[in-house]
DRENTOR-107319 format. One line per field, with one value per residue (C-alpha): residue number from 1; residue in three letters; y, z, x. Coordinates in steps of 0.2 Angstrom, whole numbers. Layout:
N
volo c(NUM ...);
nuke c(ALA ...);
yy c(Y ...);
zz c(Z ...);
xx c(X ...);
This chain:
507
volo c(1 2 3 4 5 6 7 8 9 10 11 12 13 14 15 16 17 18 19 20 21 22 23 24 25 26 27 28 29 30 31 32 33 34 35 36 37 38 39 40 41 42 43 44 45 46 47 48 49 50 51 52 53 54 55 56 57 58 59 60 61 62 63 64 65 66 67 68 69 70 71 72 73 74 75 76 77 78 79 80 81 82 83 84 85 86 87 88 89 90 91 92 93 94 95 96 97 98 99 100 101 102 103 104 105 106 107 108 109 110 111 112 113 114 115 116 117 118 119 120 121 122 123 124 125 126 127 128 129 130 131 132 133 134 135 136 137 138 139 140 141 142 143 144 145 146 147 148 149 150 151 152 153 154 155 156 157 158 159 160 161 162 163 164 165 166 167 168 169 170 171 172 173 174 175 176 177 178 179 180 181 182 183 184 185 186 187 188 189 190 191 192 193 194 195 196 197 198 199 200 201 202 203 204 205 206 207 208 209 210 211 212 213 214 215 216 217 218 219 220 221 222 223 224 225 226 227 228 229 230 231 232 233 234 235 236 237 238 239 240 241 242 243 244 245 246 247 248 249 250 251 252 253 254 255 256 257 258 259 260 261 262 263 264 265 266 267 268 269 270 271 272 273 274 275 276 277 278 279 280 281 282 283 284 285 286 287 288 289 290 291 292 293 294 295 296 297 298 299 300 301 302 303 304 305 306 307 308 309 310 311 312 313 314 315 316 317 318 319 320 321 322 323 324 325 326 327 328 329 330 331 332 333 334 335 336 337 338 339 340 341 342 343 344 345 346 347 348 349 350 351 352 353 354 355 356 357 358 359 360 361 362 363 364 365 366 367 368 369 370 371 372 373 374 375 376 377 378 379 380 381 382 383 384 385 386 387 388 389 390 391 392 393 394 395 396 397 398 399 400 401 402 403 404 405 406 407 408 409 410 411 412 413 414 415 416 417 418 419 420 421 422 423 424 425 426 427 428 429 430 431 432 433 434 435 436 437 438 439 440 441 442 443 444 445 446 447 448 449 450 451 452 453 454 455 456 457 458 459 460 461 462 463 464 465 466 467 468 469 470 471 472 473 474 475 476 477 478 479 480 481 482 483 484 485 486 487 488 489 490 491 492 493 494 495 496 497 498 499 500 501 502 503 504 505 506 507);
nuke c(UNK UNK UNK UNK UNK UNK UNK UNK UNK UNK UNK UNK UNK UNK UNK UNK UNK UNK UNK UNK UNK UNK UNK UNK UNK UNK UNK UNK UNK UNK UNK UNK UNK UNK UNK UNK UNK UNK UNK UNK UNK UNK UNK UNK UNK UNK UNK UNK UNK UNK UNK UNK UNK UNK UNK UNK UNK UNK UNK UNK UNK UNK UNK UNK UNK UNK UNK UNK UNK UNK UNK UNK UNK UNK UNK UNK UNK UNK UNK UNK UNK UNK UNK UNK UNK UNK UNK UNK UNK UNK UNK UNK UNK UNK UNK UNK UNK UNK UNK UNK UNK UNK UNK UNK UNK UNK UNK UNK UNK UNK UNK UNK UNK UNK UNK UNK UNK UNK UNK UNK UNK UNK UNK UNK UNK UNK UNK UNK UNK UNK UNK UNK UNK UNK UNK UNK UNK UNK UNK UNK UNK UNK UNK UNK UNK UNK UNK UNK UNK UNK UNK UNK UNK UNK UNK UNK UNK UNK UNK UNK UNK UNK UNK UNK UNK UNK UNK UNK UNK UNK UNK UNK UNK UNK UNK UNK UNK UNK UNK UNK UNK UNK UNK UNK UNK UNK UNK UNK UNK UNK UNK UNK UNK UNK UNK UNK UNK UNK UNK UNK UNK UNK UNK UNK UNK UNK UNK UNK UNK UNK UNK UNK UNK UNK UNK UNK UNK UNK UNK UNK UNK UNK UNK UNK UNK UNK UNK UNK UNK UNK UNK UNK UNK UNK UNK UNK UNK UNK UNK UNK UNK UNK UNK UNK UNK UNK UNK UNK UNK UNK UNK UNK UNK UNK UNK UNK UNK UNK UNK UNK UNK UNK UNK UNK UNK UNK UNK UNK UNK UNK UNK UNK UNK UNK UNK UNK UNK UNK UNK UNK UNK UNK UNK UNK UNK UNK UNK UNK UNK UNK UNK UNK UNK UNK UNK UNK UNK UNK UNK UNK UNK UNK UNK UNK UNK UNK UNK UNK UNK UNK UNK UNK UNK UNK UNK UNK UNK UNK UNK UNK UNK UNK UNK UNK UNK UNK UNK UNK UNK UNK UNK UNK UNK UNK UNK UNK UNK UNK UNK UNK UNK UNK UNK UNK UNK UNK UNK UNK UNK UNK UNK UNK UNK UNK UNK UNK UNK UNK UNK UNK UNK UNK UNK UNK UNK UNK UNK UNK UNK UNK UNK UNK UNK UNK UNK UNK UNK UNK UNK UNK UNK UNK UNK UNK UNK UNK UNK UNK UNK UNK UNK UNK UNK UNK UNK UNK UNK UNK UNK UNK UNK UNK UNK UNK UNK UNK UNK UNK UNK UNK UNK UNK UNK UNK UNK UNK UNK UNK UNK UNK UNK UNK UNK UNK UNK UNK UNK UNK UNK UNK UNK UNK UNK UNK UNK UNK UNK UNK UNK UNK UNK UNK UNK UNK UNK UNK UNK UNK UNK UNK UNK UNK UNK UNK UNK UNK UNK UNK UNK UNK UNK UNK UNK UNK UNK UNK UNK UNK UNK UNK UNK UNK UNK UNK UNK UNK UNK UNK UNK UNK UNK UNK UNK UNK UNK UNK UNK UNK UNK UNK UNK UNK UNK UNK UNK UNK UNK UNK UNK UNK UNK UNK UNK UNK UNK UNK UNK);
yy c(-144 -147 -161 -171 -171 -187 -185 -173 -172 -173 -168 -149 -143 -139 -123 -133 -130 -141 -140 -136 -153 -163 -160 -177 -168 -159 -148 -148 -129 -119 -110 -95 -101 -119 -135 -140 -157 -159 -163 -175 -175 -188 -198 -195 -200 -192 -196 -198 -202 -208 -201 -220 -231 -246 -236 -236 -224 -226 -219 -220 -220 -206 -205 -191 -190 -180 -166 -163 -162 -147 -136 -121 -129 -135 -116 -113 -97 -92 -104 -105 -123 -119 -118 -127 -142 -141 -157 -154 -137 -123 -123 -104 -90 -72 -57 -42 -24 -17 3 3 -16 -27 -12 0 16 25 9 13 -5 -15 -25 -28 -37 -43 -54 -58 -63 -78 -82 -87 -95 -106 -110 -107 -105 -125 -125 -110 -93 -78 -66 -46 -34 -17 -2 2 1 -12 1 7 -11 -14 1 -2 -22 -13 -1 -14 -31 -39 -57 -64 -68 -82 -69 -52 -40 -25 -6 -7 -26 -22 -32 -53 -57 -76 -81 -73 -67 -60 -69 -59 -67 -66 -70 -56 -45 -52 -51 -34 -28 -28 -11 -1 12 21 35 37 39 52 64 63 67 79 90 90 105 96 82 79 68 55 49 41 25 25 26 7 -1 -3 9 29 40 56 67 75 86 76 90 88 70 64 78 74 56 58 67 59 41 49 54 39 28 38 36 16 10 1 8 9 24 21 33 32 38 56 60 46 42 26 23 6 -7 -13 -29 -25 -20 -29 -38 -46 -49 -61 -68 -72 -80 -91 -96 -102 -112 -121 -125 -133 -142 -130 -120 -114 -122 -104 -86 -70 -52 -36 -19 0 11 11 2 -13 -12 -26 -40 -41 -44 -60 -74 -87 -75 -69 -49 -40 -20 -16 -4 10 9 25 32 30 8 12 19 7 -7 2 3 -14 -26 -21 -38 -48 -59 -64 -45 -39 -23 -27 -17 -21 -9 -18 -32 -37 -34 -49 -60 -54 -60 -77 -81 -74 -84 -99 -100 -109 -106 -87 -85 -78 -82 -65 -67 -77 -73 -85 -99 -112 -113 -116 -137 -146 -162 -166 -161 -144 -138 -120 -117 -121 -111 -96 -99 -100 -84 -75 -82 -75 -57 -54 -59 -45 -34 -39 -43 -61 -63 -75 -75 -91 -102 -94 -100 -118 -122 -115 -124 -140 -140 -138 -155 -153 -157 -147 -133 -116 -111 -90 -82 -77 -92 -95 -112 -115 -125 -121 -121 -110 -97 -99 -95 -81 -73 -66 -53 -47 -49 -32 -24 -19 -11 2 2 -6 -21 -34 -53 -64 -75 -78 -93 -106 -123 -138 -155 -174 -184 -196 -202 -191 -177 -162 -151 -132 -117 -99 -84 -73 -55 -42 -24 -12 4 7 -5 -24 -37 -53 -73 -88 -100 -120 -129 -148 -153 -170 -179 -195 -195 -184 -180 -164 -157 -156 -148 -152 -153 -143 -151 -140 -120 -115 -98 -87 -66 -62 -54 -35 -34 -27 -39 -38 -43 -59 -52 -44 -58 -72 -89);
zz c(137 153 151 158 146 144 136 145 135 150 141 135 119 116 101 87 74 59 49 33 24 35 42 54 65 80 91 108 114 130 133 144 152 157 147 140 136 116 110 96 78 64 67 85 98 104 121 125 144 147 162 164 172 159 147 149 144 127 112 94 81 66 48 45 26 34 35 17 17 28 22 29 46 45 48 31 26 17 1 -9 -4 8 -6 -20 -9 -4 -10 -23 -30 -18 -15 -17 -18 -14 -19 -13 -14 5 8 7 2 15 25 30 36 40 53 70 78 63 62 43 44 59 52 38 47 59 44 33 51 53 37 22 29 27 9 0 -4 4 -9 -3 -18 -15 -22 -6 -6 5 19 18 20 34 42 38 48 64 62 57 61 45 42 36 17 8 -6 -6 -23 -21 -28 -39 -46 -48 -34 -26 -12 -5 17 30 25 9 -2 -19 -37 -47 -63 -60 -58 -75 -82 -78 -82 -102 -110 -95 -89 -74 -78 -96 -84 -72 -84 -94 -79 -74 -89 -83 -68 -68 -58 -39 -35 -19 -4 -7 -1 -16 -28 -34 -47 -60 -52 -51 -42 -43 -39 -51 -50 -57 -69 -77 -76 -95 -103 -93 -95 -113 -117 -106 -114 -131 -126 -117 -132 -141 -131 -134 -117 -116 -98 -95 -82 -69 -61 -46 -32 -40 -38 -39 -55 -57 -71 -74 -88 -97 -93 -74 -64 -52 -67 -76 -57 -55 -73 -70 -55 -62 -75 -62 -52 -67 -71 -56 -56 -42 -51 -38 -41 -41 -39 -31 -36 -22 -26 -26 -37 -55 -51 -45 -62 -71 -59 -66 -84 -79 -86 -75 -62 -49 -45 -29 -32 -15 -8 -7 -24 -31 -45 -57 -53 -57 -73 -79 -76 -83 -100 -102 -88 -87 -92 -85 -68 -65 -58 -44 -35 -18 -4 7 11 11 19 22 4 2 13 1 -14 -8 -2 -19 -30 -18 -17 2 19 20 38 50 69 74 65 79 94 104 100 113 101 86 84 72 65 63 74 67 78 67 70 88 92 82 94 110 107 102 118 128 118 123 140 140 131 145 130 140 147 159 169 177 162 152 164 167 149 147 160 152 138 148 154 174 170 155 157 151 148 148 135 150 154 171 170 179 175 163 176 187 172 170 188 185 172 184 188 170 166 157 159 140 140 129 126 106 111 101 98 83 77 61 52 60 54 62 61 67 75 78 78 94 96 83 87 81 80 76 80 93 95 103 100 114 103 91 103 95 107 99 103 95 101 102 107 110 107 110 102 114 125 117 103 91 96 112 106 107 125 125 133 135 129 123 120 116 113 94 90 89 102 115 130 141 160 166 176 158 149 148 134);
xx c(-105 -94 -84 -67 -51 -44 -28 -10 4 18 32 36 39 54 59 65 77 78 96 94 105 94 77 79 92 84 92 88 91 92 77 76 92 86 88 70 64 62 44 51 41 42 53 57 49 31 27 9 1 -15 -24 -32 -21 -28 -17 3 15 17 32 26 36 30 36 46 37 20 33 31 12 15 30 24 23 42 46 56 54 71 63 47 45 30 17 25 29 12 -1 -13 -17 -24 -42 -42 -30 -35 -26 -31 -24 -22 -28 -46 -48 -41 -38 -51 -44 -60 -65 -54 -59 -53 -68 -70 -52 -53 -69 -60 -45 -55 -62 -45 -38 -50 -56 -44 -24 -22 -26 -28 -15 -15 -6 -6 -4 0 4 18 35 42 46 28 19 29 26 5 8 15 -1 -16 -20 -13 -11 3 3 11 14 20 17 21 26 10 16 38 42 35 41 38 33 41 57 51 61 61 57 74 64 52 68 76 57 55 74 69 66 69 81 78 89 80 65 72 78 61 50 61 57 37 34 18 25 29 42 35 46 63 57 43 54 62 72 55 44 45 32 25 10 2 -17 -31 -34 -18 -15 -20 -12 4 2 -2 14 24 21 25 43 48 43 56 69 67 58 43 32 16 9 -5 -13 -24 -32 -34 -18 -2 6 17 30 33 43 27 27 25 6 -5 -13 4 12 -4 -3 16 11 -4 10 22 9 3 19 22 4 0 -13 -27 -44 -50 -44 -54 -48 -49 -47 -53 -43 -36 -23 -32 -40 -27 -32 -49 -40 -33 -43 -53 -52 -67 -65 -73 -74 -77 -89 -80 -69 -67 -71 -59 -62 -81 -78 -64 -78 -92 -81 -74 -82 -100 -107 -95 -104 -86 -85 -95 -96 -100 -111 -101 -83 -67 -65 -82 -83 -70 -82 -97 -87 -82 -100 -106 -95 -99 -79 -79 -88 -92 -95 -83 -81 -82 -100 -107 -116 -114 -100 -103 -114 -107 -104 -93 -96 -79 -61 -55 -39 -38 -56 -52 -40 -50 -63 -52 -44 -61 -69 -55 -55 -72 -71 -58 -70 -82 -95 -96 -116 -114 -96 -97 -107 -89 -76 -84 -84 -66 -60 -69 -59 -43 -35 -34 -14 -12 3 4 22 21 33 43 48 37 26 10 -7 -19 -35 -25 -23 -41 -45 -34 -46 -57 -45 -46 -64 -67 -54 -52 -69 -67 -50 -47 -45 -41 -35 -31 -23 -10 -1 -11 -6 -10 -2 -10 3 -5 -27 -31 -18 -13 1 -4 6 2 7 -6 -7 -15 -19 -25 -26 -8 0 3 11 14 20 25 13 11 -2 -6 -25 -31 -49 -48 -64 -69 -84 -82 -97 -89 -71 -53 -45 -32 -17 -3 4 21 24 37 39 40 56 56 37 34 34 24 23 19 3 -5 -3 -15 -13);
């Protein structure tokens, strides 16, 4: 539906830094070398105009204390505050393992975690956990996030369950470390494995303080493994070796693994009366079997697992509904399993045809800005049926005075960006094109306007390009069948991404 926005936000956002003593003190920065007008939050003033004349300029006054109902958003990564500090306990927390379960490496569009990534956007970030737990080394999961269009998780495990990590900066668990400390000695370790011919040492970078790495033929891995445990034990440590994937053996203190990494973290989020309501369980190889030990805990064998999964579960699970082996691979797999298990909505953006649509009966900024940046991918994509009907209602929910602020500094109106698209209709046919978005956490400011910010990326081929972005959406005037306005865009390049020009870049 073609409507009139009724609500600009005048004033720009300007980036803010919050000191760490005290989250009341803004900074007001330079911004690509010219002085930027502060957007002021909780506290400070938020200046909203009315495009009406009945309705004067107005400042509100805010509480500072909503701050603490959304720590994520405050942008505090160096601490675990963002999901302890958090109200209530999470709705749901996902773990998932990465190759061939979050990740599909055999799908060159990305489309299974694509379709899992609208869906956790829009539907789950606010409320639930995102944890990622992998087998790689830290230097190899970063490398996989430059390649694949990962989300961010709220909890890193990684190095088959030796090493969490918490938010952005991947703060690591010291307790874990202590934890994981007893019974071990890597040098013990090095000198016994060195003994077996059997064994291939892996890369450098897979070898870590509780976690050596070795190939080994499948043919000889019990035999290997078998004697192997037997030594260790008398040399006084406690390990445990995984193998998986028909060919990757893992030495570990026994109280590390996938399964115990979880278990410690369900410990630590009872304690804090954080406990999620319920847990869902992803994997496809042996050593994604612990996680399906945890108790209260929903598991997803994906599609694809491998063997050595399948019989793991045909020997100890069988029986158990609380494990399922989907039909569908991977990520879509994940999808299956939350629909299954009825653990929340089930249906993915990137699922729906048509969009325009797709009608709320309530205002949802993530699930707006979800749908924005979808919208805008296909018109790209040139999967869009009906050019003119598309820009009309983009242009509809764009308020006539509404500013877009490109990550380059250079400012113009949102309906001239829109007029603009028609010089890119298409021109990503063919070409691995993709959008989405990551860490999308909207906050109410006051009854009709949400301030939203995410990060947006794009990937045409191996290429990412990404932004800090910040939006301002408005409900006055407005009903949710009809959408948000969106009022005003802020955005800035990630560090370490490629920039792009100001002519190839669009919201």
């Amino acid at each position: 539906m073609v409507r009139s926005p009724k609500t600009v936000v005048q004033d720009s956002i300007a980036e803010r830094k919050l000191r760490d003593d005290d989250h009341r003190v803004l900074k007001t920065e330079e911004w690509q070398g010219r002085s930027v007008k502060p957007l002021l939050l909780h506290g400070f003033k938020f200046q909203v105009e009315g495009i009406s004349s009945s309705r004067p300029n107005r400042t509100k006054s805010l509480r500072f204390g909503r701050f603490r109902r959304f720590g994520r958003f405050m942008n505090t990564p160096k601490s675990k505050r963002s999901w302890i500090d958090s109200p209530g306990s999470p709705r749901l927390m996902i773990v998932s393992d990465l190759d061939h379960t979050m990740v599909d490496h055999h799908d060159p569009e990305n489309l299974s975690i694509l379709r899992f990534n609208a869906l956790w956007e829009a539907k789950y970030r606010h409320d639930s956990l995102l944890v990622f737990s992998t087998g790689r080394s830290p230097v190899l999961y970063k490398q996989l996030r430059k390649e694949k269009p990962m989300l961010t998780p709220d909890i890193t495990i990684m190095s088959v369950g030796t090493e969490i990590t918490y938010g952005n900066d991947m703060v690591p668990d010291e307790g874990w470390v202590e934890f994981l400390n007893q019974k071990w000695d890597k040098n013990i370790v090095s000198e016994e494995t060195s003994k077996f011919s059997e064994l291939t040492l892996q890369s450098e970078t897979e070898q870590r303080q509780h976690k050596a790495s070795f190939y080994v033929e499948k043919a000889k891995a019990q035999e290997v493994m078998k004697s192997l445990s037997e030594r260790l034990v008398q040399r006084g440590l406690d390990v445990k070796i995984i193998y998986s994937g028909g060919m990757d053996l893992d030495i570990l203190p026994q109280g590390a693994g996938k399964g115990q990494a979880l278990a410690y973290l369900h410990k630590k989020l009872k304690e804090a009366g954080k406990l999620p309501k319920n847990t869902l369980a992803c994997g496809d190889s042996g050593n994604d079997a612990e996680l399906f030990t945890i108790p209260d805990v929903h598991g997803v064998m994906v599609k694809n697992a491998q063997e050595e999964l399948l019989q793991w579960h045909a020997e100890n699970a069988k029986n158990n509904p609380k494990i399922i082996h989907a039909t569908e691979r991977c990520a879509a797999g994940i999808i299956e399993a939350i629909g299954h298990f009825k653990l929340g909505p089930n249906i993915s953006s990137r699922d729906v045809t048509d969009l325009s649509d797709a009608k709320l009966d309530h205002f949802d900024p993530a699930y707006e800005v979800v749908k924005f940046y979808l919208f805008f991918e296909r018109w790209r994509r040139a999967e869009v049926k009906n050019a003119e009907v598309f820009l009309s209602n983009l242009k509809s929910v764009c308020s006539p005075s509404g500013v877009f602020v490109h990550p380059s500094g250079f400012e113009q109106s949102l309906h001239d960006c829109i007029d603009k698209l028609k010089d890119c209709c298409g021109d990503k046919k063919d070409k691995r094109y993709h959008i989405w978005v990551d860490q999308v956490f909207p906050l109410q400011v006051d009854s009709d306007t949400w301030i939203v910010k995410f990060k947006k990326w794009e990937q045409t081929g191996e290429e990412q390009q990404g932004c800090l972005t910040t939006v301002i959406v408005s409900s006055k005037g407005v009903k949710p069948t009809e959408g948000l306005t969106w009022a005003h865009v802020h955005q800035t390049w990630i560090d370490g991404t490629t920039q792009n020009t100001r002519n190839d870049w669009f919201f």
